[in-house]
C-alpha positions as a printed Julia matrix, in Angstrom:
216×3 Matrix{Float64}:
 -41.71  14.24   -4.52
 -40.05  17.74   -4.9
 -35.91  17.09   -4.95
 -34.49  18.16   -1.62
 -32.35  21.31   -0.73
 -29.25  19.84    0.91
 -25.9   21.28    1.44
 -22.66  21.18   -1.01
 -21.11  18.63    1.26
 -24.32  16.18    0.8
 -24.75  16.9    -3.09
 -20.67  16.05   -3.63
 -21.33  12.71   -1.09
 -24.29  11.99   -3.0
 -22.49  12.65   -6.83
 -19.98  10.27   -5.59
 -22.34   6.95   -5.34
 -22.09   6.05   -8.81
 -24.59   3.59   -9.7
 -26.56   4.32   -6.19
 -27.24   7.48   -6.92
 -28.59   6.9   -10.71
 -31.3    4.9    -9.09
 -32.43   7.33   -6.34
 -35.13  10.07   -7.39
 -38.65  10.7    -7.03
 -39.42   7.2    -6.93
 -37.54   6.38   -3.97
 -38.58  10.05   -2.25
 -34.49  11.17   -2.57
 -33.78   8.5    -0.12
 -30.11   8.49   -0.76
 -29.78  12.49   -1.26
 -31.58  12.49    2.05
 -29.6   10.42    4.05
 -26.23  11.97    3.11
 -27.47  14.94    4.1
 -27.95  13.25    7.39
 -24.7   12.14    7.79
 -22.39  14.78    5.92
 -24.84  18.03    6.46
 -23.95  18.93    9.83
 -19.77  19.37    8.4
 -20.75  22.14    5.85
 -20.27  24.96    8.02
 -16.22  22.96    8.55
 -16.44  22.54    4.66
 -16.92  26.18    3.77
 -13.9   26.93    5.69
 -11.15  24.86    5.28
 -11.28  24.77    1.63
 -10.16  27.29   -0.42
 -12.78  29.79   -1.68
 -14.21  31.14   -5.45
 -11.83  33.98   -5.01
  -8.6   32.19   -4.67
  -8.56  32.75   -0.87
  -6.53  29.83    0.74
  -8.7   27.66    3.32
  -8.98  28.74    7.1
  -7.97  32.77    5.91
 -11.68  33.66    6.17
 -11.59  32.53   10.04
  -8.67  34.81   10.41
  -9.9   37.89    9.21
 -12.39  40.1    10.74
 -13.9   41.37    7.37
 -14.69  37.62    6.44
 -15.25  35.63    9.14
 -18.37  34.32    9.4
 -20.33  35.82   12.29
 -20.46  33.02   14.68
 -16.7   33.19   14.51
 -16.18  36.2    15.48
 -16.07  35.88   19.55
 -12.95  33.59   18.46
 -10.84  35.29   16.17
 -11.48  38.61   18.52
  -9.19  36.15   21.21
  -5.98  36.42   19.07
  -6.13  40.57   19.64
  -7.05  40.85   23.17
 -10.97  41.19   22.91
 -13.7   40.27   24.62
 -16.96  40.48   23.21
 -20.22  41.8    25.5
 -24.06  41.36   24.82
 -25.78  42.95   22.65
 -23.71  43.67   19.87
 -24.7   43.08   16.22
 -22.6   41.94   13.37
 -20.83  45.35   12.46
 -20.52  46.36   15.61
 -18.6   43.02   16.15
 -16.19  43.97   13.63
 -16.27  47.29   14.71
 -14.84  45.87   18.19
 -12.24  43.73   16.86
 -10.68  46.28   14.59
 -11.06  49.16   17.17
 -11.85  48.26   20.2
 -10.26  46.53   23.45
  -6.93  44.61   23.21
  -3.94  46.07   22.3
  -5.44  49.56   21.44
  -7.01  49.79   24.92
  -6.84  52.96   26.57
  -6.13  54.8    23.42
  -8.78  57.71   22.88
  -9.56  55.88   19.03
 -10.41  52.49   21.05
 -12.59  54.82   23.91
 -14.29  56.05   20.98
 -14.86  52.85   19.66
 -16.47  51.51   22.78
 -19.12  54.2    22.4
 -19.72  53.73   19.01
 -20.27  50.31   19.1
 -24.16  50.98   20.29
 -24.35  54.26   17.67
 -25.5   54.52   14.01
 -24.13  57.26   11.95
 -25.89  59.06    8.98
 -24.46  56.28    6.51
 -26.05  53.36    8.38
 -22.77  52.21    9.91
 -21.59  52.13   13.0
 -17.68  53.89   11.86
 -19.64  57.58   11.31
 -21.69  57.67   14.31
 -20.19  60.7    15.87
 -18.95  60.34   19.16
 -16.6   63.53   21.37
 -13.86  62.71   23.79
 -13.28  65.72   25.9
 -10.03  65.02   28.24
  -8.94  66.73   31.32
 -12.57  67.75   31.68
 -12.92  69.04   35.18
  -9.53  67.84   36.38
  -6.55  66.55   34.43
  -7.55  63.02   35.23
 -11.35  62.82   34.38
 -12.58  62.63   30.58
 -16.32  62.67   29.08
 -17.53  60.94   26.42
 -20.92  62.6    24.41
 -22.76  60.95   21.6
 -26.19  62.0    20.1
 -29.24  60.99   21.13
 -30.4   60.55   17.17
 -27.51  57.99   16.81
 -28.43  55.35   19.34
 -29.33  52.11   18.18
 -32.84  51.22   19.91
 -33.33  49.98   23.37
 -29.6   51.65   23.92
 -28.92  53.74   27.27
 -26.12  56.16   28.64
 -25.36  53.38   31.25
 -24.32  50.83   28.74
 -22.11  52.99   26.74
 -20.81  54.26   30.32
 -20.04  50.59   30.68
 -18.37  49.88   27.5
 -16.05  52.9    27.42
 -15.49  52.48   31.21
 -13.75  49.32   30.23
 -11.7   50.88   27.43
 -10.02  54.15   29.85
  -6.93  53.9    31.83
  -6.67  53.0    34.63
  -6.02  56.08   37.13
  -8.31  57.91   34.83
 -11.98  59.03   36.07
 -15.01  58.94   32.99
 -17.89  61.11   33.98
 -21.19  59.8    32.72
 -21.79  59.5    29.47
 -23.57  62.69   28.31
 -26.18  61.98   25.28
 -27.29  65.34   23.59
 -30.44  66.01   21.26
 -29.76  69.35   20.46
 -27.43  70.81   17.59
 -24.01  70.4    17.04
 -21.3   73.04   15.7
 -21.97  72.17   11.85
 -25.76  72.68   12.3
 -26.02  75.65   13.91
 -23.4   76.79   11.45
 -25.6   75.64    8.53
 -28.74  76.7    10.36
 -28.26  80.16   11.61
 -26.57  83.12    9.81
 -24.38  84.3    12.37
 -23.55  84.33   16.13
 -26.2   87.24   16.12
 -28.73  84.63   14.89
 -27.68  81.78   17.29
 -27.36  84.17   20.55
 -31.48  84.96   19.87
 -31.83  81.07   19.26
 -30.78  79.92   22.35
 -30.49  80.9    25.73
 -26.96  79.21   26.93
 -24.75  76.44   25.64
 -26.83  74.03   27.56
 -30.28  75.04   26.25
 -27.85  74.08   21.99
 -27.12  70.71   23.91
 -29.97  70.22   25.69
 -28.35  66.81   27.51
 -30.47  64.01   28.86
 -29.52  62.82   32.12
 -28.05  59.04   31.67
């Protein structure tokens, strides 16, 4: 019989038997390794934590920092800054929320931006370069808009969720217009796609036709 896979916590149980665990082995199907696993396996995820790590990093730190906690510990640690986490969210955009988002930075225009970005991809692969406008005072001094692009959503994503996410993030008095997702250019491409304003005025008809939004 093949040797089991167990977990550190079983193999150091198991090392520690002395003579018991001389005499277990393929003739006794791992019978020993086996049951410590049983009995110890379940406190490796505890084990990895509280003790320090390869790195010299004192036991429990990892818990208390966002860029090594492990992932399932993340909706806890984001308690100590004010943050509550929401559905749907993978692991970086977990971070991404406890770093940026919520808590004490809420109802700054980094942490609205955040919010958005949480359900975006940016041309790296990570969620920090997805680019994401805040445009305040638009249409009165106390309503803001938030715009993303349509090529940076992360699948199955709508306007209505990022409406929801940022809505939570604004202050309070303050009115967010719908969330306006665009598929056309932005300023960089058409200035790396046409020559001049010449060039861009023949392109396109009016500022909405560049943008060409999609309703939310």
């Amino acid at each position: 019989m093949a040797r089991p896979v167990v977990s550190d916590a079983a193999e150091r149980l198991w090392s520690s038997l002395g003579p018991w665990m001389r005499a277990d082995g393929e003739d006794t199907g791992w019978a020993l390794l086996t049951l410590c696993e049983g009995f110890i396996g379940q406190a490796q995820s505890i084990l990895s934590i509280v003790e320090d790590d390869d790195d010299g990093n004192p036991g429990w730190s990892s818990v208390m920092d966002v860029d090594r906690a492990p992932v399932e510990w993340l909706p806890w640690l984001a308690q100590f800054v004010g943050v509550r986490m929401v559905a749907g969210l993978d692991e970086a955009a977990m971070r991404l929320r406890i770093r940026s988002a919520d808590g004490f930075d809420r109802g700054t225009p980094e942490s609205i931006k955040a919010a958005a970005r949480q359900f975006l991809i940016g041309p790296d692969g990570t969620h920090d370069t997805a680019t994401v406008d805040l445009i305040e005072r638009h249409g009165s001094a106390y309503r803001l808009t938030v715009t993303v692009h349509e090529a940076e959503l992360m699948p199955g994503v709508t306007a209505d969720q990022i409406y929801a996410a940022v809505r939570e993030q604004k202050p309070a008095g303050l009115i967010l217009n719908p969330v306006s997702v665009v598929g056309g250019d932005d300023y960089l491409t058409l200035r790396d796609e046409n020559a001049s304003y010449t060039a861009v005025r023949s392109r396109y008809t009016d500022y909405g036709d560049v943008e060409t939004p999609m309703t939310p």
